[in-house]
Every structure is written in C-alpha cells, then in structure tokens.
C-alpha positions as CSV (number, residue, x, y, z in Angstrom):
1,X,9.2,-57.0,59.5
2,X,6.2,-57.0,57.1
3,X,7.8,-53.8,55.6
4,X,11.6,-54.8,55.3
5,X,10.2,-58.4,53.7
6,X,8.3,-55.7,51.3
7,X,11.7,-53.8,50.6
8,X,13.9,-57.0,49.9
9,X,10.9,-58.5,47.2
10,X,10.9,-54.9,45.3
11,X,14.4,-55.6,44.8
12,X,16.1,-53.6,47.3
13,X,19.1,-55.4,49.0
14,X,20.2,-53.4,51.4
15,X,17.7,-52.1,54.3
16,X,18.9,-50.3,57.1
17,X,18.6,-52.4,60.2
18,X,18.6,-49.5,63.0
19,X,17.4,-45.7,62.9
20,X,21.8,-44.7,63.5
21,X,22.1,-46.6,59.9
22,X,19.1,-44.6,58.7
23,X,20.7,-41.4,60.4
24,X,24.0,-41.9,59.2
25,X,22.7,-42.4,55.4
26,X,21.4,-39.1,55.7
27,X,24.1,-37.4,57.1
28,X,26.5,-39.1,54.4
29,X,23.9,-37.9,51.6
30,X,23.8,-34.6,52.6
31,X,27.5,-34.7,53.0
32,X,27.4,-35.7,49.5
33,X,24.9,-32.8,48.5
34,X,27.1,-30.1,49.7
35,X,30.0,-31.1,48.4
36,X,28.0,-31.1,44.8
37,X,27.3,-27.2,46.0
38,X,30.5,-26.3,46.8
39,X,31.6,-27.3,43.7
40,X,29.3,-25.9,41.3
41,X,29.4,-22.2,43.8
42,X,33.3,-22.3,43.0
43,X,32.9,-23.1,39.5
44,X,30.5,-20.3,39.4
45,X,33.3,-18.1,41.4
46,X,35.9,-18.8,39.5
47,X,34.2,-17.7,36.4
48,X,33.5,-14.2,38.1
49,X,30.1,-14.9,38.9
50,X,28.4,-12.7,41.6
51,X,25.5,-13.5,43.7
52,X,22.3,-13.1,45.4
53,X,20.8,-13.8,48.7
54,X,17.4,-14.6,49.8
55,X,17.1,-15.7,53.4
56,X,14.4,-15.4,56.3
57,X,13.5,-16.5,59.6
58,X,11.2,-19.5,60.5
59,X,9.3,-20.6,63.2
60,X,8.6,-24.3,63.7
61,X,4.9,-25.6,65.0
62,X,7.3,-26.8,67.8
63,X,8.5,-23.2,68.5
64,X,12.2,-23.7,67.2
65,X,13.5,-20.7,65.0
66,X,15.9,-21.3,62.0
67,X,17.0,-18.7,59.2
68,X,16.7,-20.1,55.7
69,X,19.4,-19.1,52.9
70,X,19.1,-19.5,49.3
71,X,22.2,-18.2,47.2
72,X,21.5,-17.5,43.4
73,X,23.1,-16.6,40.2
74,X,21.0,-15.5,36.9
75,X,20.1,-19.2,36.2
76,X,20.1,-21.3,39.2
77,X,19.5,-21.4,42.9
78,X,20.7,-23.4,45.7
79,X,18.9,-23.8,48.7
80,X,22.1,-23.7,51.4
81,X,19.7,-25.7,54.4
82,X,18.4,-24.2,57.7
83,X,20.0,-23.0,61.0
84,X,19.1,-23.4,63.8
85,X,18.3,-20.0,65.9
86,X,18.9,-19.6,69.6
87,X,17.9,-16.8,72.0
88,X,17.5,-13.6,70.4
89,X,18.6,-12.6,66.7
90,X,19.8,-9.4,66.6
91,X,20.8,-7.8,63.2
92,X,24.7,-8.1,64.0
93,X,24.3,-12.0,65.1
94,X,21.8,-12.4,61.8
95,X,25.1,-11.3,59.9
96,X,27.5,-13.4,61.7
97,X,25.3,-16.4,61.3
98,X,24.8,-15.5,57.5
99,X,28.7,-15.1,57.3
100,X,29.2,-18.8,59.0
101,X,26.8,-20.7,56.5
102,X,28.6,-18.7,53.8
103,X,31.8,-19.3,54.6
104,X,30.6,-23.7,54.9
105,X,29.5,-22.9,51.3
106,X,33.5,-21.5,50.7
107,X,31.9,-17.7,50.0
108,X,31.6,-14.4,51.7
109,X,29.1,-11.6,51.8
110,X,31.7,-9.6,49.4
111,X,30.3,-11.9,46.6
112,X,27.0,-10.9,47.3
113,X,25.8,-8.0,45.0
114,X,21.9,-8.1,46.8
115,X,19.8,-9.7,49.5
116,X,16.3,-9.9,49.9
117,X,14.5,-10.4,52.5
118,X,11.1,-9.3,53.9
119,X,10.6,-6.1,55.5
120,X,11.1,-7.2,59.5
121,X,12.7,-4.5,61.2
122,X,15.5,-7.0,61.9
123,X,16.3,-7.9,58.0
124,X,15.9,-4.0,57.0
125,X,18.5,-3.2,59.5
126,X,20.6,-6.3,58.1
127,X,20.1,-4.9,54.9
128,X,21.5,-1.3,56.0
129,X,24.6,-2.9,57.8
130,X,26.2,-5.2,54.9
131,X,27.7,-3.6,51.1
132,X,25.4,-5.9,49.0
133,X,22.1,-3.7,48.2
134,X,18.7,-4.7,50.1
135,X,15.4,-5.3,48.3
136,X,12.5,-6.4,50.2
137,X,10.8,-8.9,48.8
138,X,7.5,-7.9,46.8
139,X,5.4,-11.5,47.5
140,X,5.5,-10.7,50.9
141,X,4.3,-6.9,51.2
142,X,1.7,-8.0,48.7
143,X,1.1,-11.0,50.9
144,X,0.4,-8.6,54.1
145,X,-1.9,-6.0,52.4
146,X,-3.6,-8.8,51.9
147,X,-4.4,-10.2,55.0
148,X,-4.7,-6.9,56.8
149,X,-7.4,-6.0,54.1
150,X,-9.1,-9.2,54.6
151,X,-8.9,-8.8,58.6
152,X,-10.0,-5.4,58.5
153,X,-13.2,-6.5,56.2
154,X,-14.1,-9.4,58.4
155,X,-13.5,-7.3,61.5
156,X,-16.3,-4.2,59.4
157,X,-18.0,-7.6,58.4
158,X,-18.4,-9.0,62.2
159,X,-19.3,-5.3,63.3
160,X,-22.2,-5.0,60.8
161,X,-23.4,-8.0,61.9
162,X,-23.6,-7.7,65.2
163,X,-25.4,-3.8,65.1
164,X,-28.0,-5.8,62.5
165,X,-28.4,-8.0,65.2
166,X,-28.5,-5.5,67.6
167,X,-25.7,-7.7,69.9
C-alpha cells in the first residue's frame, strides 16, 4: 500500500489494482505500438520503399529460444518484437516463422532486398533459400575471432604455467 499511496501523492490517479489490469495495459500498449508500425512500414511501402532484415536467435537464461527481427529502411529501424521458438528450427521453419511476423507487420520477404544474420549454419542456409541477398553480419565474425584468440591464449597461457610449475 505504501507504494500505491506513493503513486496517488506524485500525482498519478489511476493505479492498477491487480497484475490482469497491469497485463492488460501492456497488451493494449503494445497493441498500440504496432499499429504505429504498421503504419509508418505502409507509408514507407507505398512510397516504394524496400527493405532490410536483421534477425537472430536467442536463448533465454531460462532456456526458452526466440528469433529477433528488425526491419529497416536507409533511415530508421523497427524492432518487430521476439518469437517464441519451439522444438527444432530448421532453415524452412526459420522462413515460415520470418514470413508470419512479416506478414503481422502487413509485408513479405519480396520487399526485402537483404538479410543479415550471423554466420550459423542455419541462417547461411536461410540466406541461400529466400531472393533477398544474405550478408553475415561483420560484429559478429569479429566478435568470434575474438574470443577464440583469447581462449586459445589463455588455454597457451594455462599450459605455460603449469610446465613452469612443473604440474
């Protein structure tokens, strides 16, 4: 109570009373959010506009997948949310999901001039099996040389040591 008294003497009036109001704000928001996107994407359509994909997979700390899409033109993006993953994702179902969030966003892959993902044998074989061109995404590749040359030195590092040692 000591919050919602907190709420109503900064002046705002209307609380939610139950997490279903708090849920249901949400759900109206994002309602609201998309609708803003599907606007602007057909504005952008309608004017000839092309576009461009990014998307990926994701693994939660709980273990739940989702693929991530972000649609962009030469000035703006729009992150298009998450979906959620189940059982295996194939190249052919990565499309078909692709398609379906599209198509909630009013556009198809024939829009799409490139995608970029990273360099997962899954994406590169998405890449190969749609029209738009595939680039894989530089940050990552430099992001993997990376680590593997800072395993591989730690791993040299953690052998030296231990022959010093004599371990």
């Amino acid at each position: 109570m000591i919050c919602k008294t907190s709420l109503y003497t900064n002046g705002y009036s209307e609380v939610p009373k139950s997490p279903n109001s708090i849920n249901n704000m949400v759900i109206k928001y994002g309602e609201t959010i998309r609708k803003k996107i599907i606007q602007e994407l057909s504005i952008r359509i309608h004017n000839g506009d092309r576009f461009s994909l990014t998307f990926d997979e994701w693994t939660s700390i709980k273990n739940r997948r989702y693929m991530n899409i972000n649609i962009h033109t030469n000035k703006q993006f729009w992150n298009l949310g998450l979906i959620r993953i189940h059982g295996s994702m194939p190249a052919q179902k990565s499309i078909i999901t692709l398609e379906n969030k599209l198509a909630q966003f009013k556009i198809s892959l024939d829009g799409v001039v490139v995608i970029t993902t990273d360099g997962a044998a899954v994406m590169t074989k998405v890449g190969k099996s749609i029209n738009a061109r595939h680039q894989l995404c530089l940050a990552h590749a430099i992001q993997l040389a990376v680590i593997k040359v800072i395993y591989n030195n730690n791993k040299k590092n953690h052998q030296e040591i231990l022959k010093r040692n004599h371990l």
